[in-house]
N, CA, C and O atoms as a Maestro MAE file, in Angstrom:
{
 s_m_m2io_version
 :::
 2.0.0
}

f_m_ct {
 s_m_title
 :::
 protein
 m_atom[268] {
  # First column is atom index #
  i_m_mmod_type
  r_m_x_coord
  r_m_y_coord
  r_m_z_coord
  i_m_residue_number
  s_m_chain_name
  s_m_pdb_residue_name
  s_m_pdb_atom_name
  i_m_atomic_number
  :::
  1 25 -1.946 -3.453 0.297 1 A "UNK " " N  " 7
  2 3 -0.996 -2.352 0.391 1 A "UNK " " CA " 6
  3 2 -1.798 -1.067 0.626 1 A "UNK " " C  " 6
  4 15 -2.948 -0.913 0.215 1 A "UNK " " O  " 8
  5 25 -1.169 -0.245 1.252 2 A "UNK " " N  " 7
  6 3 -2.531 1.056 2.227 2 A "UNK " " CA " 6
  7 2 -0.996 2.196 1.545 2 A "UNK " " C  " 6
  8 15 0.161 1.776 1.530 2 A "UNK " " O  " 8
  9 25 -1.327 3.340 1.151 3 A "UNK " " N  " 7
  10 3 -0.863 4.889 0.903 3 A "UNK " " CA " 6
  11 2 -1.273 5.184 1.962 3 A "UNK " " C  " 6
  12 15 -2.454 5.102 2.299 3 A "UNK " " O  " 8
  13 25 0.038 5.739 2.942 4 A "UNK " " N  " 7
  14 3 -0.387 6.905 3.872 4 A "UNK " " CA " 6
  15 2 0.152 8.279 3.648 4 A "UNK " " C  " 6
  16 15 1.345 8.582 3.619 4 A "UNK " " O  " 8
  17 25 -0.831 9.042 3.500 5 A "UNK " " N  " 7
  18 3 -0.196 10.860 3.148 5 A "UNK " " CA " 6
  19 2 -0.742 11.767 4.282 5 A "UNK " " C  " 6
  20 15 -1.816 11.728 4.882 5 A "UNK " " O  " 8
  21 25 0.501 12.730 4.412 6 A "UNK " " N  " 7
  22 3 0.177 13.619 5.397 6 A "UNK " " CA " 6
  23 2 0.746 14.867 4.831 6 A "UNK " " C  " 6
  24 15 1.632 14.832 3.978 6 A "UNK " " O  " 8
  25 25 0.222 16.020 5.317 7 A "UNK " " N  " 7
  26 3 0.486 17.361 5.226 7 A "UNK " " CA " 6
  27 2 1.256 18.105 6.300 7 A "UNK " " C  " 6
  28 15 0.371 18.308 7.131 7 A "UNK " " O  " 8
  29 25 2.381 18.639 6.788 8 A "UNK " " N  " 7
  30 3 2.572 19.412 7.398 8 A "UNK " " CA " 6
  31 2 2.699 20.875 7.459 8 A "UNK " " C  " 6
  32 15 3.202 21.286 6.413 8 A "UNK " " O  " 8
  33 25 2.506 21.551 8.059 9 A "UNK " " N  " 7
  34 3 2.058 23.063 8.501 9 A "UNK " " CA " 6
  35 2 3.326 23.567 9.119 9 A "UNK " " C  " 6
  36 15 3.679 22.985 10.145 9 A "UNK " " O  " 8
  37 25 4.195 24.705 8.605 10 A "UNK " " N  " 7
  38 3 4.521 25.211 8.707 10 A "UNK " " CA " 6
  39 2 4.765 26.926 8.630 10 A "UNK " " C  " 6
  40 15 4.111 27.703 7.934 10 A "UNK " " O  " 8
  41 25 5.759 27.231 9.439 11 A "UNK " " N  " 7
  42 3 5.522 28.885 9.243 11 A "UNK " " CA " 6
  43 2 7.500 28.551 8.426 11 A "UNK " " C  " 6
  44 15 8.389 27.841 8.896 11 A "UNK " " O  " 8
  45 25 7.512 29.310 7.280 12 A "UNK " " N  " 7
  46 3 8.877 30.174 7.139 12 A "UNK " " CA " 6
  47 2 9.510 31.446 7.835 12 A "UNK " " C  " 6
  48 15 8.858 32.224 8.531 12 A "UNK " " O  " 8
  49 25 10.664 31.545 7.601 13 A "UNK " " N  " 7
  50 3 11.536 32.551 8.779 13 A "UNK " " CA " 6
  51 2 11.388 33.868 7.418 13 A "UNK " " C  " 6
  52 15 11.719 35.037 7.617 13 A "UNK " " O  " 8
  53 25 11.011 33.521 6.511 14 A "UNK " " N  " 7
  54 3 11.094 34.309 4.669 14 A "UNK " " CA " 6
  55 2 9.519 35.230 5.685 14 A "UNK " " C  " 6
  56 15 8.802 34.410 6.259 14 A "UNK " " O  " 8
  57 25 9.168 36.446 5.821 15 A "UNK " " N  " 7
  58 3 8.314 37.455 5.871 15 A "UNK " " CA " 6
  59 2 7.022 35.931 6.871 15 A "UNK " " C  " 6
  60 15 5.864 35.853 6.461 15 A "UNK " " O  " 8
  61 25 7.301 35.352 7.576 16 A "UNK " " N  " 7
  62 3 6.623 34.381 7.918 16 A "UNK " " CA " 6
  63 2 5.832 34.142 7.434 16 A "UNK " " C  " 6
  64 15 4.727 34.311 7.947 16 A "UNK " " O  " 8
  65 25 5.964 33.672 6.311 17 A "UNK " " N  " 7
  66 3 4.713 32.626 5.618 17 A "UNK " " CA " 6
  67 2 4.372 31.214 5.887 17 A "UNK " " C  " 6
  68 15 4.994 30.154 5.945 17 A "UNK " " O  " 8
  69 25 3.105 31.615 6.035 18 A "UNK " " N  " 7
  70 3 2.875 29.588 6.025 18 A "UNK " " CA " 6
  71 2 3.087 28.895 4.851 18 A "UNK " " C  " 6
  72 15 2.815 29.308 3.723 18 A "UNK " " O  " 8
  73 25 3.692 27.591 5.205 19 A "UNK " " N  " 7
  74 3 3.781 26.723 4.005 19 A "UNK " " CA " 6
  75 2 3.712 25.190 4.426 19 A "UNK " " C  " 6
  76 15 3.986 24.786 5.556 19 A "UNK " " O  " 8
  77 25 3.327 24.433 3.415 20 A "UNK " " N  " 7
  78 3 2.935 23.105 3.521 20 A "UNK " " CA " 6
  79 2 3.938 22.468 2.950 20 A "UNK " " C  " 6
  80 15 4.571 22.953 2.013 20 A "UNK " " O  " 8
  81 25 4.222 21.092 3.566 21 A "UNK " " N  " 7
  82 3 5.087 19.838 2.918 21 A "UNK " " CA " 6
  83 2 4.072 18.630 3.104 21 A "UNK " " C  " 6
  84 15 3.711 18.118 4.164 21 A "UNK " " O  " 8
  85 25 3.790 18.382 2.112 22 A "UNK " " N  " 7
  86 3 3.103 16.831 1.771 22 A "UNK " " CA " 6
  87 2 3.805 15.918 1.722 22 A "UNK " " C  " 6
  88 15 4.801 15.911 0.999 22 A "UNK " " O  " 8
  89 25 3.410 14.796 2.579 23 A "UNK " " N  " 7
  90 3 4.818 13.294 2.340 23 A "UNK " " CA " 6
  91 2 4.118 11.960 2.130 23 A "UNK " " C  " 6
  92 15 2.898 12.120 2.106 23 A "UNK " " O  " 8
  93 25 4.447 10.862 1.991 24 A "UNK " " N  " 7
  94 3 3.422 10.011 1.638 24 A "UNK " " CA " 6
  95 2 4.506 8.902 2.146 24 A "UNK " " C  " 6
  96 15 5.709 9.137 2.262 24 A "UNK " " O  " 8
  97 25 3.779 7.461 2.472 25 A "UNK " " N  " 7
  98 3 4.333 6.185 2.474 25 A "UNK " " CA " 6
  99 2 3.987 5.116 2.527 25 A "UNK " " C  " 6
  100 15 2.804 5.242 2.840 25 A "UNK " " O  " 8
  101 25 4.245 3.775 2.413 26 A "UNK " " N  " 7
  102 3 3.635 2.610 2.075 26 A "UNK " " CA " 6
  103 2 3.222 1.659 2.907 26 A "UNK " " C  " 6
  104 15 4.193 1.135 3.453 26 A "UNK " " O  " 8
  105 25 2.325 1.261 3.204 27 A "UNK " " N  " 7
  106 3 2.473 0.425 4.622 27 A "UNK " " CA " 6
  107 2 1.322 -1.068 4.105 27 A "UNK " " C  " 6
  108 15 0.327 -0.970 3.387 27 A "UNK " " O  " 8
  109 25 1.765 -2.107 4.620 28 A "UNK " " N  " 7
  110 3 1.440 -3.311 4.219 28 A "UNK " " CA " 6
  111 2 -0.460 -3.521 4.414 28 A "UNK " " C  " 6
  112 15 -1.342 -3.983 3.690 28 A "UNK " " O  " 8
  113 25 -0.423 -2.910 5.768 29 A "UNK " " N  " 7
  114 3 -1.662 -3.878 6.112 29 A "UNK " " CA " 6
  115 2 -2.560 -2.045 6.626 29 A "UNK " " C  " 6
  116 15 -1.858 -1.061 6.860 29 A "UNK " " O  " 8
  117 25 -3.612 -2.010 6.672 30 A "UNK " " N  " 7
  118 3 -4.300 -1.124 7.158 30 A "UNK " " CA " 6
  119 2 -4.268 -0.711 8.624 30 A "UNK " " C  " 6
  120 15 -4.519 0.455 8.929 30 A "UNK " " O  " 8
  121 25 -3.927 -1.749 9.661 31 A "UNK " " N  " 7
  122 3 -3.749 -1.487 10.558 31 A "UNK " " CA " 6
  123 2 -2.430 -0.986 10.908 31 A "UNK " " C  " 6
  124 15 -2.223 -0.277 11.893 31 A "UNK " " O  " 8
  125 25 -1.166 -1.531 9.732 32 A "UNK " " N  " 7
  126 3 -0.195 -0.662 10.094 32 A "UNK " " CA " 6
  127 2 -0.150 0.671 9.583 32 A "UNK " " C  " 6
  128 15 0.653 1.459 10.082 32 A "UNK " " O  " 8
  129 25 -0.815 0.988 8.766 33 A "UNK " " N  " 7
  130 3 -1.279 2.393 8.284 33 A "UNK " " CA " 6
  131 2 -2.007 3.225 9.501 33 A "UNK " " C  " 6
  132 15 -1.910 4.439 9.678 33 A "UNK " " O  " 8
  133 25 -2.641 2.443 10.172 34 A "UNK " " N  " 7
  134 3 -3.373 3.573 11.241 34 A "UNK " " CA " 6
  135 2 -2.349 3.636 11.960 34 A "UNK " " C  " 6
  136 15 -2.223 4.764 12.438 34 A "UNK " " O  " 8
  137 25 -1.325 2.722 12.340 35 A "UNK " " N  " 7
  138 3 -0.742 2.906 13.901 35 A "UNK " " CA " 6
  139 2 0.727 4.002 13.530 35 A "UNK " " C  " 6
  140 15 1.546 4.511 14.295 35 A "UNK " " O  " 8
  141 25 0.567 4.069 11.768 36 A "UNK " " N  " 7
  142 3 2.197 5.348 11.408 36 A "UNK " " CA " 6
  143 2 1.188 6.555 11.861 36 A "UNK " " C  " 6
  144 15 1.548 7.342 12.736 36 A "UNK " " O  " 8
  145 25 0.166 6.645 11.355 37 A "UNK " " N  " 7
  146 3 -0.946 7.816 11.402 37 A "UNK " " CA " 6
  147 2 -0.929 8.469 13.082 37 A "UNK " " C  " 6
  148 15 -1.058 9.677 13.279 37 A "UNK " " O  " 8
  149 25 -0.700 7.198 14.521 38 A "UNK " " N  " 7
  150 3 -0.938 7.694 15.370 38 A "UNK " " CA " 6
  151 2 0.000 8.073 15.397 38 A "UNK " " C  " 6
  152 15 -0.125 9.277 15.621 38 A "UNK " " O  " 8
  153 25 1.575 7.679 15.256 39 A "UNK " " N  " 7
  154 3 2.991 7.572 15.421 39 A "UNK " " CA " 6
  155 2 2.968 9.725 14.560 39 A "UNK " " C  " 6
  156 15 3.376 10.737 15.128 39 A "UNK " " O  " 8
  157 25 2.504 9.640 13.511 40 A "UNK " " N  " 7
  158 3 2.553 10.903 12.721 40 A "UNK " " CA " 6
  159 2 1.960 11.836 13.736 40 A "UNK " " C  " 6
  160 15 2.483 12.933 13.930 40 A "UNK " " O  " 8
  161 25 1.000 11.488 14.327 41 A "UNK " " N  " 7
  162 3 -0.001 13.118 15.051 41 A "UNK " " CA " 6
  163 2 1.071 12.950 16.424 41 A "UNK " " C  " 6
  164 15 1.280 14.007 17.019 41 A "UNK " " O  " 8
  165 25 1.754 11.723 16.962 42 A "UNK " " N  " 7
  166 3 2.380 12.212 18.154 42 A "UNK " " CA " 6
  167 2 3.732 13.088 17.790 42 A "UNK " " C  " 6
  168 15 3.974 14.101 18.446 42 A "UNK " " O  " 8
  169 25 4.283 12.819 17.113 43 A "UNK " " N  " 7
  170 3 5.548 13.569 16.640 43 A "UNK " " CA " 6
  171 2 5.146 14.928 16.121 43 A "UNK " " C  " 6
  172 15 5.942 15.710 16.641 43 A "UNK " " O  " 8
  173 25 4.057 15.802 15.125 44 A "UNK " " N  " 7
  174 3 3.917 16.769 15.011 44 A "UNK " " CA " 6
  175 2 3.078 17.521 15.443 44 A "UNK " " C  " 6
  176 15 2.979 18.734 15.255 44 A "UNK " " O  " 8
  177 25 2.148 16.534 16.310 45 A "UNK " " N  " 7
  178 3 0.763 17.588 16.833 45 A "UNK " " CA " 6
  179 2 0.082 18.083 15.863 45 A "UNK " " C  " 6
  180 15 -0.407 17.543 14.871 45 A "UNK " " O  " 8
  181 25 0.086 20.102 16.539 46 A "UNK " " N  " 7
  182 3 -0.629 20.834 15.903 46 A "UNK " " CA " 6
  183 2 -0.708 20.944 14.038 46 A "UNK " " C  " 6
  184 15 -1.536 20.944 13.127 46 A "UNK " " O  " 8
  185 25 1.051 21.045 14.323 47 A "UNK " " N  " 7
  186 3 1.483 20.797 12.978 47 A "UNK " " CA " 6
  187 2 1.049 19.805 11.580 47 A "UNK " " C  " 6
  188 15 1.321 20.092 10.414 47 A "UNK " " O  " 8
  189 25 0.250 18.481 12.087 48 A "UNK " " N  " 7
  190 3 -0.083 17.712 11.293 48 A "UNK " " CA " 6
  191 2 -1.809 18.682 10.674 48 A "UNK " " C  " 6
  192 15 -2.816 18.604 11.377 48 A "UNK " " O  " 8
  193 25 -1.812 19.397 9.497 49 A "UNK " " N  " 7
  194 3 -2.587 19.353 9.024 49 A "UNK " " CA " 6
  195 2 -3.489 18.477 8.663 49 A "UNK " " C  " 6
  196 15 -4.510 18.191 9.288 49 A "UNK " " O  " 8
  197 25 -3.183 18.108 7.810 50 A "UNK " " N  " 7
  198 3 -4.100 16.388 7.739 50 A "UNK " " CA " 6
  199 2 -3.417 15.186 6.889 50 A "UNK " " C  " 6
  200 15 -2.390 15.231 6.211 50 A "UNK " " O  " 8
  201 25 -4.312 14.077 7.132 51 A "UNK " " N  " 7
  202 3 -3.765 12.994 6.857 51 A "UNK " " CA " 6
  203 2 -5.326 12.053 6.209 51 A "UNK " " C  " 6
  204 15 -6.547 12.053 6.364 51 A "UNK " " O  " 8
  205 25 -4.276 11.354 5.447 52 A "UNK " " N  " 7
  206 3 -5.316 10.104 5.268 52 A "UNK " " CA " 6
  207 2 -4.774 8.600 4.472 52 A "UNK " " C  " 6
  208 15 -3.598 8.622 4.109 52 A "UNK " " O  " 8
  209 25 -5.527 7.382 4.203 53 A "UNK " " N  " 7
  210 3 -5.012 5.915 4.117 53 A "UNK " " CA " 6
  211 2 -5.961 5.597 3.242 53 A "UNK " " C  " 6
  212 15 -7.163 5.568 3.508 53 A "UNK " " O  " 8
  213 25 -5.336 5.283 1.895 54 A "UNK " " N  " 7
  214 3 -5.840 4.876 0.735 54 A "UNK " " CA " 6
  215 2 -5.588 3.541 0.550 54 A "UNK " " C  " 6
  216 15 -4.684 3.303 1.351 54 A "UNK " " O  " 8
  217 25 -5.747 2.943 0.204 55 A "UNK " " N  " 7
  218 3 -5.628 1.332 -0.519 55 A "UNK " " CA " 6
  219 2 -5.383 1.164 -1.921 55 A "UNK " " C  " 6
  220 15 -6.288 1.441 -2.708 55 A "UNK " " O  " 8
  221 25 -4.182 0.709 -2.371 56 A "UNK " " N  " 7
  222 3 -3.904 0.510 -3.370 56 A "UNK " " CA " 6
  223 2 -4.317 -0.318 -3.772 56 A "UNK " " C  " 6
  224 15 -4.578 -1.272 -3.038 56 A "UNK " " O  " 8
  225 25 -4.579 -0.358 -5.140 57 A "UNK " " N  " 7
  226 3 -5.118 -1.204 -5.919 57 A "UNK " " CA " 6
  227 2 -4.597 -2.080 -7.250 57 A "UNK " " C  " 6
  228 15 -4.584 -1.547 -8.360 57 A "UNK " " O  " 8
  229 25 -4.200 -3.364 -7.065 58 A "UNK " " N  " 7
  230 3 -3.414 -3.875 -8.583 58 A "UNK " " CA " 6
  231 2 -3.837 -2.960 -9.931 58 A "UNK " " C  " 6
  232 15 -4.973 -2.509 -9.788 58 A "UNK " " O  " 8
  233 25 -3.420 -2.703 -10.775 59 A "UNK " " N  " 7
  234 3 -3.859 -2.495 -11.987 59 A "UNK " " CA " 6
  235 2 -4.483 -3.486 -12.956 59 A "UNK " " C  " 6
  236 15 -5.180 -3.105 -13.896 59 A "UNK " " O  " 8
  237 25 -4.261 -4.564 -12.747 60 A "UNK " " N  " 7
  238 3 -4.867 -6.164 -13.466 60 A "UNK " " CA " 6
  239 2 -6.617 -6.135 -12.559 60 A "UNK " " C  " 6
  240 15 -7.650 -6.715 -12.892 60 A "UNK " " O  " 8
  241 25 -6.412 -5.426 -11.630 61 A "UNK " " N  " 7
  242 3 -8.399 -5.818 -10.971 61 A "UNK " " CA " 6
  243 2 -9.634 -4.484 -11.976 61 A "UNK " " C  " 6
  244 15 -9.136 -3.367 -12.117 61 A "UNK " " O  " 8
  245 25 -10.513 -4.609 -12.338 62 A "UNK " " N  " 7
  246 3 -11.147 -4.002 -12.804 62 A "UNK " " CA " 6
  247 2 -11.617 -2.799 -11.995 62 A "UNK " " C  " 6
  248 15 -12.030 -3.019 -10.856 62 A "UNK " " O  " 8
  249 25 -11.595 -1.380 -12.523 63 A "UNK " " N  " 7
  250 3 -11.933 -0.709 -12.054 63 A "UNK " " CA " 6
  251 2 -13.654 -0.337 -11.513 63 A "UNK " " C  " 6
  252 15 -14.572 -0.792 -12.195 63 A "UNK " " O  " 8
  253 25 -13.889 0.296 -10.576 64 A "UNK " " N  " 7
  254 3 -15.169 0.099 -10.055 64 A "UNK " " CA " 6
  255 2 -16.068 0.658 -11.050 64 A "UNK " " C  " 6
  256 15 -17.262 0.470 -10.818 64 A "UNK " " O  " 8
  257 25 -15.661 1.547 -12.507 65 A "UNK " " N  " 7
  258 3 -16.292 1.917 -13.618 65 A "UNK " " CA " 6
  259 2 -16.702 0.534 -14.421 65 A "UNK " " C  " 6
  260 15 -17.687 0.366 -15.140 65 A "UNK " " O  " 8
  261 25 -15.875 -0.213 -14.158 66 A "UNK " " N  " 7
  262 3 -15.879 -1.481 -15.449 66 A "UNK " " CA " 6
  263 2 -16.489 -2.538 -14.640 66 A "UNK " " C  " 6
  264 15 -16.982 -3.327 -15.446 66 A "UNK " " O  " 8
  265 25 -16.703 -2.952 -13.419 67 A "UNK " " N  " 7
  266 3 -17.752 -3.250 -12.302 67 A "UNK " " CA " 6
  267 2 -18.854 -3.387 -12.969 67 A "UNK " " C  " 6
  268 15 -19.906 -3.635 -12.379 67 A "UNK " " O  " 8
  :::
 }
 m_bond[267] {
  # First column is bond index #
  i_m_from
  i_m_to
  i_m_order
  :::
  1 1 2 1
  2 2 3 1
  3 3 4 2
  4 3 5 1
  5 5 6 1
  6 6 7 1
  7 7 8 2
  8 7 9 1
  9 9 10 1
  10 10 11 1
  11 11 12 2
  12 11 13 1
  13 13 14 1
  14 14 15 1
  15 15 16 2
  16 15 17 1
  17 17 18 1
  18 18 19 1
  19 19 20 2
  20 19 21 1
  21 21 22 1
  22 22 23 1
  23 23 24 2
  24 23 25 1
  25 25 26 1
  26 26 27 1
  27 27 28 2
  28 27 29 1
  29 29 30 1
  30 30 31 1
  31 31 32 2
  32 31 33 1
  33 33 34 1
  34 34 35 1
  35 35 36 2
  36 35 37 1
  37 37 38 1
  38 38 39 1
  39 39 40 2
  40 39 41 1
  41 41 42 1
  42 42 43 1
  43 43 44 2
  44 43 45 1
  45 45 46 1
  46 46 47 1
  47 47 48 2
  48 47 49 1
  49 49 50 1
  50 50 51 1
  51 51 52 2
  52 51 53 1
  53 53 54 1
  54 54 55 1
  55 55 56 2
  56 55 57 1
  57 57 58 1
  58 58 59 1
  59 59 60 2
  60 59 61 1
  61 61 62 1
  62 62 63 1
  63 63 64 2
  64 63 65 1
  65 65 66 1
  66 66 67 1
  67 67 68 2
  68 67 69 1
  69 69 70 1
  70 70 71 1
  71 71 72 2
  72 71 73 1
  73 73 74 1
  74 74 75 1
  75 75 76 2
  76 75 77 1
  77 77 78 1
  78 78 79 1
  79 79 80 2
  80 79 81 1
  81 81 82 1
  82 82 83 1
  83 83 84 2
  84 83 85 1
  85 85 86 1
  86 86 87 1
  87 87 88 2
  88 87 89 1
  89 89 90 1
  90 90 91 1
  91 91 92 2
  92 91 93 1
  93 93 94 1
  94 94 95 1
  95 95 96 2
  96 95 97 1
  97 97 98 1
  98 98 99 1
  99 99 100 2
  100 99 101 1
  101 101 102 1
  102 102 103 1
  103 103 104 2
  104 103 105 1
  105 105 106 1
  106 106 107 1
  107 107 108 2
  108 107 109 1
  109 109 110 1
  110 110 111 1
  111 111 112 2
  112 111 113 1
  113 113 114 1
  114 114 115 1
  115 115 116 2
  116 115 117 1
  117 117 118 1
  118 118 119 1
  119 119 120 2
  120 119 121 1
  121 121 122 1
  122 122 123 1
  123 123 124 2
  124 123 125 1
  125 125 126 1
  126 126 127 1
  127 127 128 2
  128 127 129 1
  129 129 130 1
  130 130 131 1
  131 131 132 2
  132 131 133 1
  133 133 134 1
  134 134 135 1
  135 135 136 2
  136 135 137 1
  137 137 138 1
  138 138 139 1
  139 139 140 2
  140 139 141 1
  141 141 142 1
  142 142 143 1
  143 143 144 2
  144 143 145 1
  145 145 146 1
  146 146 147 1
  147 147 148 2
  148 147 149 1
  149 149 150 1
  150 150 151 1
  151 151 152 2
  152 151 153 1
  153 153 154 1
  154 154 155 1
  155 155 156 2
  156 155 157 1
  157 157 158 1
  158 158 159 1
  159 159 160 2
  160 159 161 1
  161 161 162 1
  162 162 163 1
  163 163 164 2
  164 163 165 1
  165 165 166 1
  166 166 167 1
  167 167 168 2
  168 167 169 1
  169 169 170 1
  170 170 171 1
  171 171 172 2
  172 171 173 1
  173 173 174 1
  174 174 175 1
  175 175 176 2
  176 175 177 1
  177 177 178 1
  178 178 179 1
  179 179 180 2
  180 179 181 1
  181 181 182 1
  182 182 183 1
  183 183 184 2
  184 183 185 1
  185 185 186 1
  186 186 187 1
  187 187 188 2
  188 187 189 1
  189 189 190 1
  190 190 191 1
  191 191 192 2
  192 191 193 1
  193 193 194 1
  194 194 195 1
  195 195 196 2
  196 195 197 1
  197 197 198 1
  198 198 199 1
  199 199 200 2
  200 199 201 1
  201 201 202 1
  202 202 203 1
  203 203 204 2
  204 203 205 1
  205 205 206 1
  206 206 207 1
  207 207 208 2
  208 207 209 1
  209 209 210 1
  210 210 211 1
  211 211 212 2
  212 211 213 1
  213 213 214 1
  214 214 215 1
  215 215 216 2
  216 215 217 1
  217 217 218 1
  218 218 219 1
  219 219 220 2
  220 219 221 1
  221 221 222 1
  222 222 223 1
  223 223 224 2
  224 223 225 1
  225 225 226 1
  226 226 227 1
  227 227 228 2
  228 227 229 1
  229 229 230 1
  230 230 231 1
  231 231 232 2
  232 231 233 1
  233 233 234 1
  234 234 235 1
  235 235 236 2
  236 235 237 1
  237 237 238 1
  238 238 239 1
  239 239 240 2
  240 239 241 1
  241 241 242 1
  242 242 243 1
  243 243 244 2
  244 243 245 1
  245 245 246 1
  246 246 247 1
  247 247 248 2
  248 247 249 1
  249 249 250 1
  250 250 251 1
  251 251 252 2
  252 251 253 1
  253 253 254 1
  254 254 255 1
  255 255 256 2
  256 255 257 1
  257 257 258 1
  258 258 259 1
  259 259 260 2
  260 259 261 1
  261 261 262 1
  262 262 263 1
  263 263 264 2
  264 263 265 1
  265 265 266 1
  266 266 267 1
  267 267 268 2
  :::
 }
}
């Protein structure tokens, strides 16, 4: 299971301020995590501040401290 989170960049119509919306979602396999990631930069462009694809991890596997 892969976390995908992204940031978007925005301006408000409020004294134009920039402001950010962070969104996140779940995707099975890593490769379908990269291909929302391309799907994400074509739909917002400039707008996509950044992004990135974490890997979840069971809670029953030992942490890389206890390793």
């Amino acid at each position: 299971m892969q976390l995908v989170f992204h940031r978007i960049k925005f301006t408000t119509n409020i004294a134009d301020q920039t402001t950010y919306k962070d969104d996140w979602q779940l995707c099975d396999t890593e490769n379908e995590a990269r291909q929302q990631i391309l799907a994400l930069q074509n739909i917002h462009g400039d707008a996509l501040d950044s992004w990135g694809i974490a890997a979840i991890t069971d809670a029953s596997e030992k942490s890389w401290i206890e390793k």
